[in-house]
Structure formats: structure tokens, C-alpha cells
C-alpha positions in Angstrom: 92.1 87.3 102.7 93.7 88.8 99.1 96.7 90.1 99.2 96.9 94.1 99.7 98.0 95.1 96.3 94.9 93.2 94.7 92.4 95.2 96.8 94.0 98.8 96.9 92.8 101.4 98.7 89.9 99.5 100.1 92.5 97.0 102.3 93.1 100.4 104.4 89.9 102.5 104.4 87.4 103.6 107.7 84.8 103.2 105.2 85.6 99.3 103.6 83.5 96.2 105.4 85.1 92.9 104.5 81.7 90.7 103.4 82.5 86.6 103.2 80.5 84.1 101.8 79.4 80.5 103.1 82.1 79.6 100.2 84.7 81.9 101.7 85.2 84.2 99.1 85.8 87.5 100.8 84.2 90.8 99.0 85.1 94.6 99.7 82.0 96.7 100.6 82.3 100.2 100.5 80.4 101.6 103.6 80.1 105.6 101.8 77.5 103.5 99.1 74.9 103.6 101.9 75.2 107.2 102.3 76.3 108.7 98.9 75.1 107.2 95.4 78.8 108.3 94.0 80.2 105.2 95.5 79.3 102.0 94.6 78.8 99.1 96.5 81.3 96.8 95.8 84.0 98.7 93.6 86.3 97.0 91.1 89.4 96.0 92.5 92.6 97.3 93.2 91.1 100.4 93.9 94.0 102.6 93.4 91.8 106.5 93.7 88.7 107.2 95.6 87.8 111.1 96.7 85.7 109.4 99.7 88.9 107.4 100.7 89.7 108.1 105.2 92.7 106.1 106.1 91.8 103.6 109.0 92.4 104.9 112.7 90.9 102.2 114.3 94.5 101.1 115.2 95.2 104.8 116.4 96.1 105.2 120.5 93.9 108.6 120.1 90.5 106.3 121.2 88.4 108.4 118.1 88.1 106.9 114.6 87.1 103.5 114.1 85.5 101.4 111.1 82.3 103.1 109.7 82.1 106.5 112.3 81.9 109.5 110.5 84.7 112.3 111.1 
């Protein structure tokens, strides 16, 4: 996995899906391209701004949130 600072905003983000290859590169899909044309599919990294950006609460203890769900 790339370090955090060379993937941004993605590395923490409800919406990112983590895509590896057979070759093991590892690739950053943004989840809000399926659903909104602003966003593109795999953005340029770091990301460092994004107005669709949701911080992760998959790790919360509040049992809501979680990769992908929408708020």
C-alpha cells in the first residue's frame, strides 16, 4: 500500500475503493464517479481537496457509516 501522504484525501474517504492488480499495483477508485460525473474515476494523486470528500466511519463504535453507504 502507498504511503498516506502520496494518496491524500483518498487514504481516508467513505467513498475511496482500494483496486489491485494481478501485478500488485494498488489504484484509488473514487466510489462518488458512479453516481456523479463531477468526480472522476481514478483522481490524480495526493488528492489534497475534493467537495464530495466524507471522512471514513467505518472504524466508528456508532455501528452507522461504513465504506460506500450514503449518509
Amino acid at each position: 500500500m502507498p504511503e498516506p501522504d502520496s494518496v491524500g484525501l483518498c487514504r481516508t474517504c467513505q467513498w475511496m475503493r482500494a483496486v489491485t492488480n494481478r501485478r500488485g499495483s494498488t489504484f484509488f477508485r473514487c466510489g462518488r464517479a458512479d453516481l456523479d460525473a463531477r468526480f472522476p474515476r481514478y483522481p490524480a494523486l495526493p488528492v489534497l481537496q475534493c467537495i464530495g470528500y466524507e471522512k471514513d466511519r467505518s472504524d466508528d463504535d456508532t455501528g452507522r457509516g461504513g465504506k460506500g453507504q450514503v449518509p
